[in-house]
Biotite code that builds the C-alpha atoms (Angstrom):
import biotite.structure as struc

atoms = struc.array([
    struc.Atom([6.683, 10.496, 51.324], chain_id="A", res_id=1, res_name="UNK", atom_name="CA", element="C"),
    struc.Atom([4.329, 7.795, 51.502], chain_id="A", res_id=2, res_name="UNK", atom_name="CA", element="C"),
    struc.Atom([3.588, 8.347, 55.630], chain_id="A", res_id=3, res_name="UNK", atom_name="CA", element="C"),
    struc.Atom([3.229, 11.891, 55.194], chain_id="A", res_id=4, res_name="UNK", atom_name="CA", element="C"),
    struc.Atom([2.121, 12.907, 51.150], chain_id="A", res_id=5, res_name="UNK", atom_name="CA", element="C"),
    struc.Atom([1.113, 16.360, 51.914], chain_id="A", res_id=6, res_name="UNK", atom_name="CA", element="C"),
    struc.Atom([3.975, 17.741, 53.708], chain_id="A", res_id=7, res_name="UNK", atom_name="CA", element="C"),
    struc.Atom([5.240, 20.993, 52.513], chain_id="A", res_id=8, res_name="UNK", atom_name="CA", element="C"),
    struc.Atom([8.317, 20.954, 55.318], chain_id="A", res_id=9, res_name="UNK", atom_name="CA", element="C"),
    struc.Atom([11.963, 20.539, 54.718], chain_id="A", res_id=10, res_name="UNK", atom_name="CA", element="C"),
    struc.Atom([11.954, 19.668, 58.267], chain_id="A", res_id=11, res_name="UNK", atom_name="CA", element="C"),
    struc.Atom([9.086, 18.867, 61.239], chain_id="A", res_id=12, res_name="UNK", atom_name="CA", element="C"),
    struc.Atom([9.337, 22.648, 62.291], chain_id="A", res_id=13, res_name="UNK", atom_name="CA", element="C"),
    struc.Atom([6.579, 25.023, 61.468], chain_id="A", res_id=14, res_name="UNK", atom_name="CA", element="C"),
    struc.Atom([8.361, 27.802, 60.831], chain_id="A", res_id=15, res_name="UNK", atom_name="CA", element="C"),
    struc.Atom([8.617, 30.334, 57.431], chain_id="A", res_id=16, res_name="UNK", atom_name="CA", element="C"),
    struc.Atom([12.085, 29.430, 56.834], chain_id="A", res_id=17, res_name="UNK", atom_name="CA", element="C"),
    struc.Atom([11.081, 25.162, 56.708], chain_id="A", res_id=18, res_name="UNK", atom_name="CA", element="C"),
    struc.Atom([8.453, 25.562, 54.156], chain_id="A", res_id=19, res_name="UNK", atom_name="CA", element="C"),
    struc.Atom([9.623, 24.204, 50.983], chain_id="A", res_id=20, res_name="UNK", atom_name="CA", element="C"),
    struc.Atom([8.096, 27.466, 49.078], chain_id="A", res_id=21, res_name="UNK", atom_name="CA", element="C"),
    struc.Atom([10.261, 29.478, 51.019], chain_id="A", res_id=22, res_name="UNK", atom_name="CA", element="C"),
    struc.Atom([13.606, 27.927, 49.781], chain_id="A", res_id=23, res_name="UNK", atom_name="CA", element="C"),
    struc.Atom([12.266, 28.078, 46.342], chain_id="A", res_id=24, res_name="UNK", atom_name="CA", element="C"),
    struc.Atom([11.545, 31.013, 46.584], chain_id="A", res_id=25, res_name="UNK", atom_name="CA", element="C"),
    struc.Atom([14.206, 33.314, 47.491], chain_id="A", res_id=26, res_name="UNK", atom_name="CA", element="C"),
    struc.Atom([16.283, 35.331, 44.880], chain_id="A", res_id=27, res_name="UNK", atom_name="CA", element="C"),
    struc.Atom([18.992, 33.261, 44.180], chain_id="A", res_id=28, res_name="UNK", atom_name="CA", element="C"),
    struc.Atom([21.603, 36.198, 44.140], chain_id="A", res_id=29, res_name="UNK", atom_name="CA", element="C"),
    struc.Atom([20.497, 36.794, 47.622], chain_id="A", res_id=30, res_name="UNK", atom_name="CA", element="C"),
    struc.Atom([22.525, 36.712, 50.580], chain_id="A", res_id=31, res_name="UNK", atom_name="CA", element="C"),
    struc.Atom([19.961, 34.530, 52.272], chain_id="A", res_id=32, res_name="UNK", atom_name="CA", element="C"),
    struc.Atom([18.962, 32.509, 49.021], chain_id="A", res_id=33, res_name="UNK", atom_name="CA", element="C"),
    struc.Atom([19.280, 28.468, 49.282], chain_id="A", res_id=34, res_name="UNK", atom_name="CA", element="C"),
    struc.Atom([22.502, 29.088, 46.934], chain_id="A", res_id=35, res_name="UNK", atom_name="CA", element="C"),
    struc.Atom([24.648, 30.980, 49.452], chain_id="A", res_id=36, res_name="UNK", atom_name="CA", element="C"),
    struc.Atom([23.535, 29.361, 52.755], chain_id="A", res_id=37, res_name="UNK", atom_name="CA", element="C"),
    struc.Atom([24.741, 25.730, 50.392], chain_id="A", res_id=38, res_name="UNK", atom_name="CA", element="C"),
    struc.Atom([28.099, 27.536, 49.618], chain_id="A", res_id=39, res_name="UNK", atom_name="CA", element="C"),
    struc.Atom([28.465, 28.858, 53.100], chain_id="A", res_id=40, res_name="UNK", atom_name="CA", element="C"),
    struc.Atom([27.674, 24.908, 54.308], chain_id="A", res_id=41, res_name="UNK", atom_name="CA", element="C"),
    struc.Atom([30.372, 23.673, 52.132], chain_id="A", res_id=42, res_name="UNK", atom_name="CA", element="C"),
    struc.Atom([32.666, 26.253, 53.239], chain_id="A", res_id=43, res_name="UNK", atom_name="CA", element="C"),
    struc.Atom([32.640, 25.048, 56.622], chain_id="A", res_id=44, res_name="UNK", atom_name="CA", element="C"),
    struc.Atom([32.544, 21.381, 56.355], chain_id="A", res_id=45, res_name="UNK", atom_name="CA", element="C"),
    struc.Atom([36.040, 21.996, 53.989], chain_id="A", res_id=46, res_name="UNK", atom_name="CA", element="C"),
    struc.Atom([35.007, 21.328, 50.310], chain_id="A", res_id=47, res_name="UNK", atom_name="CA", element="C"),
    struc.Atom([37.162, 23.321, 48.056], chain_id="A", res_id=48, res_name="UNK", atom_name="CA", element="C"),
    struc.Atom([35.938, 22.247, 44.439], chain_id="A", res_id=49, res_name="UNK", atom_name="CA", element="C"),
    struc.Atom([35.235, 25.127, 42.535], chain_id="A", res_id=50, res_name="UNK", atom_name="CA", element="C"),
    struc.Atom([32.050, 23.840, 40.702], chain_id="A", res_id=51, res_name="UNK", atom_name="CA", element="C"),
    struc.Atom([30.597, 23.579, 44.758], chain_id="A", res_id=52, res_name="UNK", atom_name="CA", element="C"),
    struc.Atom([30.359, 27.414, 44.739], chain_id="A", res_id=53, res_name="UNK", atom_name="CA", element="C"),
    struc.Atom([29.650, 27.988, 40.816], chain_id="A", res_id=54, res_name="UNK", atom_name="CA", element="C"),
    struc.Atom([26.827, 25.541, 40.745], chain_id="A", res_id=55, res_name="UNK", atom_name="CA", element="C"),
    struc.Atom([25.817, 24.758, 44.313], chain_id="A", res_id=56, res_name="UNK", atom_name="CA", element="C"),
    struc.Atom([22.223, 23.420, 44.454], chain_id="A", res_id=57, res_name="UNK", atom_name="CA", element="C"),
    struc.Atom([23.011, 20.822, 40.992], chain_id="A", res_id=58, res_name="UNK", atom_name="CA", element="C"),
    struc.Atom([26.119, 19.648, 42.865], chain_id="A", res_id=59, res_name="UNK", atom_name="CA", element="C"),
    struc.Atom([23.876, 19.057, 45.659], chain_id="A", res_id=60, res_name="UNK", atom_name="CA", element="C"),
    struc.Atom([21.446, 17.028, 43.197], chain_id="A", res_id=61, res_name="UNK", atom_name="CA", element="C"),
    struc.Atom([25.071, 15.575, 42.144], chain_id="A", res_id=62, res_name="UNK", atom_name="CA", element="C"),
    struc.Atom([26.528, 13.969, 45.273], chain_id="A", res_id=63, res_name="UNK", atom_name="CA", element="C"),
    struc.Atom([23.212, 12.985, 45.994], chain_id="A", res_id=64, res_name="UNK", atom_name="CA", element="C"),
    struc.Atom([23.106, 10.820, 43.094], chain_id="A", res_id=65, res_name="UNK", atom_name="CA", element="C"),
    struc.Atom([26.237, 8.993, 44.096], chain_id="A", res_id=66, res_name="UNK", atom_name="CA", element="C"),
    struc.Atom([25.520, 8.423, 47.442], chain_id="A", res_id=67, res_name="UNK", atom_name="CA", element="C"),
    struc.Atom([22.198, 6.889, 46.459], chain_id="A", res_id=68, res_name="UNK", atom_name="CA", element="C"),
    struc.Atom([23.489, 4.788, 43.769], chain_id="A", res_id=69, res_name="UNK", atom_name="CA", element="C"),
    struc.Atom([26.315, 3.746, 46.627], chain_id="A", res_id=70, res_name="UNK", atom_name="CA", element="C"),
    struc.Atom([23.413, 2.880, 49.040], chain_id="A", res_id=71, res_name="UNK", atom_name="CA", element="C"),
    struc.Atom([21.403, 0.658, 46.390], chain_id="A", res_id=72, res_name="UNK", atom_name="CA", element="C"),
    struc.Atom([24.673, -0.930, 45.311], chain_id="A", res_id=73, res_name="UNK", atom_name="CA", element="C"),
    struc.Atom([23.703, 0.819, 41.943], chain_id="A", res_id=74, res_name="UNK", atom_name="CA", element="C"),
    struc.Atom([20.203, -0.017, 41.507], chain_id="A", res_id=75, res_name="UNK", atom_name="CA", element="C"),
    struc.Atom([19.461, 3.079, 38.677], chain_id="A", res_id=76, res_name="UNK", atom_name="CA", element="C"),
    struc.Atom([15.604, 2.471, 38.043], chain_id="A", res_id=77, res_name="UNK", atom_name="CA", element="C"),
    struc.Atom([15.711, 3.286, 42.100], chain_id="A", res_id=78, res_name="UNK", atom_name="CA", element="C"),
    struc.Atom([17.757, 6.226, 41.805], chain_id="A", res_id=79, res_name="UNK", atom_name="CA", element="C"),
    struc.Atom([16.317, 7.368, 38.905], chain_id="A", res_id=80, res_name="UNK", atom_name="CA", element="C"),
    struc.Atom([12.804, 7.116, 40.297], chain_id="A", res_id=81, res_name="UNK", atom_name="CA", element="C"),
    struc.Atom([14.017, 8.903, 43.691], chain_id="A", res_id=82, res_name="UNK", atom_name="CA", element="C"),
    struc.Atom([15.715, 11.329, 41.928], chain_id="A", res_id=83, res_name="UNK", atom_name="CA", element="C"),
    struc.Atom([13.661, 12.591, 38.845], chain_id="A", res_id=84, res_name="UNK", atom_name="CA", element="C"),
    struc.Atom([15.615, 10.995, 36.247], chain_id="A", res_id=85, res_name="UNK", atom_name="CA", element="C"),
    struc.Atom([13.481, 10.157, 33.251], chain_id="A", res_id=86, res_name="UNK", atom_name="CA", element="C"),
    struc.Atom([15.675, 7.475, 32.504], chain_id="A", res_id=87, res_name="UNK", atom_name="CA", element="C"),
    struc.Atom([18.848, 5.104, 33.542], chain_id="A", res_id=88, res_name="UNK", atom_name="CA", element="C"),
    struc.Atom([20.427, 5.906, 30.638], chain_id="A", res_id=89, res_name="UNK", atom_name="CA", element="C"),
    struc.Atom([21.061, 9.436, 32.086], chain_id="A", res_id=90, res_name="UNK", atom_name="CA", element="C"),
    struc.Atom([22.362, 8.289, 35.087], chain_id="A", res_id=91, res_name="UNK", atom_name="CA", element="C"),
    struc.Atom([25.064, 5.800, 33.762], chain_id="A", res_id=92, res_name="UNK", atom_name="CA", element="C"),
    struc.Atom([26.202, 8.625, 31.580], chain_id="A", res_id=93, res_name="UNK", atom_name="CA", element="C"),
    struc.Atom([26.462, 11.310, 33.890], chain_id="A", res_id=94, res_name="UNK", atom_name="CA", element="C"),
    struc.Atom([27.433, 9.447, 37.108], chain_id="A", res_id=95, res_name="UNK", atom_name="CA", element="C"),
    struc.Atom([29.225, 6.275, 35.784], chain_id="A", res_id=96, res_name="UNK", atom_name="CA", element="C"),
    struc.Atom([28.640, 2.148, 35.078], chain_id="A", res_id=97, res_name="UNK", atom_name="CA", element="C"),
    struc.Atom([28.484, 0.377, 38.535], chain_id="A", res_id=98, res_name="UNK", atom_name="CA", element="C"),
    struc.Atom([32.576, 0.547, 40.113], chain_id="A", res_id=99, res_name="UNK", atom_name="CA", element="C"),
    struc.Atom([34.681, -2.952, 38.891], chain_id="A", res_id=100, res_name="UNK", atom_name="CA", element="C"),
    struc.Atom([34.946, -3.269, 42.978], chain_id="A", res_id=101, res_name="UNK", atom_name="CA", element="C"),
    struc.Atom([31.424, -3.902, 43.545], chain_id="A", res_id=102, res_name="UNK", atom_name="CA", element="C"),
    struc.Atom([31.125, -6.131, 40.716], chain_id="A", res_id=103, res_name="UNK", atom_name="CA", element="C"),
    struc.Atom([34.141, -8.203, 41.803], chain_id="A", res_id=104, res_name="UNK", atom_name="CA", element="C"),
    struc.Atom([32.016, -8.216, 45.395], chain_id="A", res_id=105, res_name="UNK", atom_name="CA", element="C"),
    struc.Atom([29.069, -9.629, 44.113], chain_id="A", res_id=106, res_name="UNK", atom_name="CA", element="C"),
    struc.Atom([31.169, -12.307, 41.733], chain_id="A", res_id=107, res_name="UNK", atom_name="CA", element="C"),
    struc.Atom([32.835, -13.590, 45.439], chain_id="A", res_id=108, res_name="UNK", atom_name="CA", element="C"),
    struc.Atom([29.682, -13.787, 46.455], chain_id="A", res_id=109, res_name="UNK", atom_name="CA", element="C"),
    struc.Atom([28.076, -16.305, 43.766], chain_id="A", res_id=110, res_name="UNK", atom_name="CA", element="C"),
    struc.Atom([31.024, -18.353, 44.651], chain_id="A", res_id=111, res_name="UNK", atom_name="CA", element="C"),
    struc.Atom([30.561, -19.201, 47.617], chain_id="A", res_id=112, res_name="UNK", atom_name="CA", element="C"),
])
C-alpha cells in the first residue's frame, strides 16, 4: 500500500474484471458476482463448511484474520490495523486469546 497508494487493482493487470470497483460492484446474486466465483473457489480447493457458501466473502475476511494473527504470532493492534478492526477487543472475542502452544513457545524461549 505504501509503494503503490493509488492503486485501484486487485492484481497488476489492467483489465475491467481487476479493478477493485468492478468486484464491488457486481450484484451479489449474480452468477458472476465476487460471492459465487468465492463459493465456486472453495468448491474446488475441497472446503465443505456450510457457512463457506452461506456467507462467503465474511468467511473470507474470517480465515484471513487467523492466518494473520498466525503470521504475527498474535500481534492484534497489527491485525486489527490491517484488517479494519476498530479495536483488539473485537478480535480476541471473535477469533480467540493467543493458542496455550504459542505461549508455552515463547516461555521455552525466555529460558534459555
Amino acid at each position: 500500500m505504501e509503494e503503490h497508494p493509488n492503486r485501484t487493482l486487485m492484481f497488476a493487470e489492467k483489465d475491467a474484471k481487476t479493478h477493485v470497483l468492478y468486484w464491488l460492484n457486481l450484484n451479489k446474486h449474480s452468477k458472476d458476482s465476487f460471492r459465487a466465483y468465492l463459493k465456486k473457489v472453495y468448491e474446488t480447493i475441497g472446503i465443505r463448511e456450510r457457512y463457506f457458501y452461506k456467507r462467503p466473502v465474511h468467511a473470507l475476511r474470517h480465515i484471513g484474520a487467523h492466518r494473520l494473527l498466525e503470521l504475527t504470532n498474535y500481534n492484534y493492534d497489527i491485525v486489527a490495523k490491517l484488517g479494519g478492526w476498530t479495536d483488539t477487543k473485537t478480535l480476541k472475542d471473535c477469533y480467540g486469546e493467543m493458542p496455550d502452544s504459542l505461549i508455552m513457545n515463547v516461555v521455552r524461549q525466555l529460558e534459555n
